[in-house]
N, C-alpha and C positions, 0 to 999 in steps of 0.2 A: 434633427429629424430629416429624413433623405424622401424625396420626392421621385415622383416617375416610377414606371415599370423596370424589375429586376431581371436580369438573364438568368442568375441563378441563386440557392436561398439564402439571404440572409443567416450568417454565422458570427454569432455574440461570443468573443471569450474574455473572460473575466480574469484578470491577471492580478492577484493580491499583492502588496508592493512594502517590505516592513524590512530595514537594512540591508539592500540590497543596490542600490544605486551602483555599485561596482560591475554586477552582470545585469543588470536591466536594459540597457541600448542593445546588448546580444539579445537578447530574448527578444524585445520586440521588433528588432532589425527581421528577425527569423518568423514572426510574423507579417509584419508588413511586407513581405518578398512573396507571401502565397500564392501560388496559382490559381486558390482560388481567391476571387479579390473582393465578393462580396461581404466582406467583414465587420463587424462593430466590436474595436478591442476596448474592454472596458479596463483600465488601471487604478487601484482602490490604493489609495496611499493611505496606510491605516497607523496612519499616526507615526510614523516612519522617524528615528531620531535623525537619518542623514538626508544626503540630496535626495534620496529615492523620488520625495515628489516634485520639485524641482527639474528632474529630469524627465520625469513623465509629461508635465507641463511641457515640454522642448518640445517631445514629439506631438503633444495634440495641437498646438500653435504651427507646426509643417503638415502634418495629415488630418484631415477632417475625420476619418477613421477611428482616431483615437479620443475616449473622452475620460476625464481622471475625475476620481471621486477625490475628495480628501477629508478624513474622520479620524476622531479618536482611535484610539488604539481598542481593537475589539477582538484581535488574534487570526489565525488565518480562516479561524469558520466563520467570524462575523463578518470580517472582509471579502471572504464568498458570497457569503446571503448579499451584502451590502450591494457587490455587482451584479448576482445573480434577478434582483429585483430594477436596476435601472436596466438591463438589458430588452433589449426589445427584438432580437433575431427570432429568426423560426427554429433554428437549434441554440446549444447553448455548448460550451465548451468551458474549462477552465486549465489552466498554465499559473506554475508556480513562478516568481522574477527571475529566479537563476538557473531555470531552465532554456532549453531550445528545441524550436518541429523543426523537421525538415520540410524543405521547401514545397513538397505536395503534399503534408500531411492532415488539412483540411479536407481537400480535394477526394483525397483519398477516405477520410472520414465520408464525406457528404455521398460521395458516391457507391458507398454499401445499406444508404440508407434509405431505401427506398420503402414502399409502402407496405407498412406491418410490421415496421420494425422501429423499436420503442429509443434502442441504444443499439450505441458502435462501440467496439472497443479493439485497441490496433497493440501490437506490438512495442515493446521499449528498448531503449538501451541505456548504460549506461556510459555517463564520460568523465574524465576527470580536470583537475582543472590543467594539465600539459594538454596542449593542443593535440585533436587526434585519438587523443588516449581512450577507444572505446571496448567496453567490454558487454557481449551478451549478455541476456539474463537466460541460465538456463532453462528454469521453471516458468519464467514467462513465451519461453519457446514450447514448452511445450503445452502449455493452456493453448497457444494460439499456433498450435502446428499447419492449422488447414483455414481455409474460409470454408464458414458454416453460418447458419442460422440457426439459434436455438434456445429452447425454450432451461431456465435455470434446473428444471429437472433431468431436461437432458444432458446437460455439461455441468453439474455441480461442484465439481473443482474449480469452474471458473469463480468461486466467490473466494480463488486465492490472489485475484487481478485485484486489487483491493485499491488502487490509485485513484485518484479525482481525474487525476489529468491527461491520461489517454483514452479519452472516453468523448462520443459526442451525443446529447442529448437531443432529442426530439423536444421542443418547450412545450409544446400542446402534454406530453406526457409528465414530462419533470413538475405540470402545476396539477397537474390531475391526478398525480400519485402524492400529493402533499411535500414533498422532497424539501430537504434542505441540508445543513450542513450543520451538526453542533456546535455551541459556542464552548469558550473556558472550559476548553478541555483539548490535547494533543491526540494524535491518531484519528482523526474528526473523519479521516476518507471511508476506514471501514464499515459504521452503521451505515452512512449513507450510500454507498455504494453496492454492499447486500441488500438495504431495503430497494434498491432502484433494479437489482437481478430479481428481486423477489415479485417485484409487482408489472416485470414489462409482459408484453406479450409475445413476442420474439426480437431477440438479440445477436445481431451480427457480429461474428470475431473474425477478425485479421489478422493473418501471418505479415502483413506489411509494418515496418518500423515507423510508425506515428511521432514517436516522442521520444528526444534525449534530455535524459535524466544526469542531471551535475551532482557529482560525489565531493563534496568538497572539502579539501585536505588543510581546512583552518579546524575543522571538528564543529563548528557551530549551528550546523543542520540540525535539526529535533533527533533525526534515527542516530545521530552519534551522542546523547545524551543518557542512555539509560539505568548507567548504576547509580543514580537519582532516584529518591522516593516518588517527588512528584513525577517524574516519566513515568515511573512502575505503577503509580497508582493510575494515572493515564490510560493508560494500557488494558490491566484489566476494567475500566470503567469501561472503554468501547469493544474491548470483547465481549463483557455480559451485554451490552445492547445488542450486539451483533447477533448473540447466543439467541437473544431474546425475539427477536425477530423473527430468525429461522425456526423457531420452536413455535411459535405463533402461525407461522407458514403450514406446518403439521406433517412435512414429509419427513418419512423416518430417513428414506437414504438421504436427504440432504442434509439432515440433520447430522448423519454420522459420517460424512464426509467435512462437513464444515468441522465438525470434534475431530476428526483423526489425522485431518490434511490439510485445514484451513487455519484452526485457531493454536494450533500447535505449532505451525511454521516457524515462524519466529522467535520462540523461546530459546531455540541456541543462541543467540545474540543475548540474552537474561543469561542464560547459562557463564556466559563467558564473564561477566561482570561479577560472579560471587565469592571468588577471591577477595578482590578488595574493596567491595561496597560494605557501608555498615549493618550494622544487628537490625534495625527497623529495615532498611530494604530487605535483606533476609528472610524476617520474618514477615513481609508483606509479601513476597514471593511464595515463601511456603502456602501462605494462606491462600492465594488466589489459582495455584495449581487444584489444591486439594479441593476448592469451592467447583472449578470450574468443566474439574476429571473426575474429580470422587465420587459420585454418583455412578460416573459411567465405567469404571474398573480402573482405570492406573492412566499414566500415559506412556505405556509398557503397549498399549495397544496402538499407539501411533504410528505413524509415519517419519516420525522421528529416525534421524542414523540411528546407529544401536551404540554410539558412547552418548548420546543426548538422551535416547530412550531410559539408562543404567543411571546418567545424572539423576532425569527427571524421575525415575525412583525413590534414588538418594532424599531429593527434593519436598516429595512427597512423606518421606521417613521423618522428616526434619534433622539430616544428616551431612551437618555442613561438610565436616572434615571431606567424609569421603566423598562426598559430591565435589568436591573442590578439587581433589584428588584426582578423580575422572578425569574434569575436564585441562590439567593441567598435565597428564601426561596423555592424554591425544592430543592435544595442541602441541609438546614439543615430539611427540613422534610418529603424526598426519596421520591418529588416529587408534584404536584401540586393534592387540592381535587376539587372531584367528587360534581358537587350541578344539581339538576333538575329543569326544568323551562318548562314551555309551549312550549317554542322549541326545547327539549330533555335535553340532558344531554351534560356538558361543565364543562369544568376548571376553577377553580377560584383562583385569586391570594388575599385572607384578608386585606393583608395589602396595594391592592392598588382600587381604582375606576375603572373598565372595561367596563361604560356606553359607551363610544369613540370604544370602539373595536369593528370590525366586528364579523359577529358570526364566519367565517371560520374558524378566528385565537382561538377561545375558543372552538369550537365543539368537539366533542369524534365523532368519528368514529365507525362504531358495534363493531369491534375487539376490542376496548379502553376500553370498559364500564364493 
């Protein structure tokens, strides 16, 4: 418990902690060094098979700052909840172990948050594990091109910032909107982070870089798992929550922004895996396009490139060969070409027959051409 009057608020980040003892002294090296210094880092060793809690223990025995939980294994939503409830700041933040902020990336947070504004959400990057090695995120450049306030109808693409952790919470709001994190279940960030665009009253976005994001090149991160049943089925579980929410919400444009540019994102990365994953990932794939677009016309209507758009057709067909075919010759030649016909300009795949295809799934768009 800290006693006395603060200079400035109280900031709780809750850092879940499960195999990671190799980057965790980075990580909370890169918070303890904040500018801003009023901090409560909370560290949930969540049943951790290595040093993870061991080393967490190091640092709360040198900094009063730090205080470690230590639980069974509950996955990285219940080891949110788990800190998100010892937490006692006036915001809340959370940080995964093997990542890093930069040095004023609180500060930076705390100071767009002023009064009427529910959530902060800042910029990322990504880095790899060679020192230095960082890469922009395009599309996160452009959700947070400007500093703005604004309400989720006004910016509705922003429900593609879908992270936990470049985000800073107001706590008076995070218990007042019921908030939390899913448990036994991967991709946990997106319900909860559209329900929290959904319910704030305005939300501040930052073109400042908050948070570096670690790519790591062992593969053992969740996002490199997905030609896995359980990943796929993952996946769409927190998409239809996600779905479910903003349908609940009742705005039709946010509705068809979250379907055309939000919950379609991602499915290139599924795309790329259907070469050689097996028949039940396949057919759970199929199933969960068709559940999740089929009502609303194709994913011909998305935002998808247009070899992902021609896949997810395929996909929708239940057309492995050619779909696999798609995406195996853009992959080896950066993409699908350009031919003209009397009904403009469209994709072609060589090596297969596209007389059966609609035009939707082959067209270029103006942007495209």
């Amino acid at each position: 418990m800290r006693f006395g009057r603060r200079s400035s608020p109280l900031v709780s980040v809750v850092v879940p902690a499960y195999d990671v003892a190799a980057y965790l002294p980075a990580c909370l090296d890169s918070l303890l060094a904040q500018t801003h210094r009023e901090l409560e880092v909370v560290v949930v060793d969540d049943g951790s098979p290595d040093e993870s809690g061991a080393v967490a223990d190091e640092y709360a025995a040198r900094d009063p700052r730090v205080t470690v939980l230590h639980q069974a294994n509950r996955g990285l939503g219940g080891a949110r909840n788990a800190g998100a409830e010892r937490a006692s700041g006036d915001f809340l933040a959370f940080l995964d172990a093997d990542d890093e902020v930069p040095r004023d990336a609180i500060a930076t947070l705390v100071a767009a948050a002023r009064d009427g504004i529910d959530l902060v959400t800042g910029n990322v990057v990504r880095v790899g594990d060679v020192p230095h090695d960082e890469e922009r995120i395009r599309w996160m450049d452009r959700l947070h091109a400007e500093r703005r306030a604004v309400t989720i109808r006004e910016h509705p693409e922003l429900l593609g910032d879908v992270f936990a952790w470049n985000k800073l919470y107001r706590r008076s709001f995070w218990d007042a909107a019921g908030l939390s994190w899913p448990e036994g279940v991967r991709y946990e960030d997106q319900p909860t982070t559209t329900a929290a665009y959904l319910a704030a009253g305005r939300i501040a976005v930052l073109p400042e870089v908050v948070y570096r994001w670690r790519i790591r090149s062992d593969g053992t991160s969740i996002t490199q798992q997905r030609a896995s049943v359980t990943d796929l089925t993952d996946r769409w579980t927190t998409k239809r929550m996600t779905a479910a929410s903003v349908a609940a919400y009742g705005d039709a444009e946010v509705g068809r922004v979250l379907r055309e540019r939000v919950l379609a994102g991602d499915l290139w990365q599924y795309f790329r895996q259907i070469d050689g994953a097996d028949d039940e990932w396949w057919a759970l794939l199929v199933a969960g396009v068709r559940e999740l677009w089929g009502e609303h016309g194709s994913l011909t209507g998305t935002r998808l490139r247009p070899a992902h758009r021609l896949t997810g057709w395929f996909v929708e067909q239940d057309r492995r060969a050619e779909a696999t075919e798609v995406m195996r010759y853009a992959e080896t030649h950066g993409g699908l070409p350009r031919v003209s016909d009397d009904a403009g300009v469209r994709v072609d795949v060589p090596t297969l027959d596209l007389s059966d295809v609609p035009r939707e799934a082959v067209a270029l768009r103006p942007d495209e051409r």
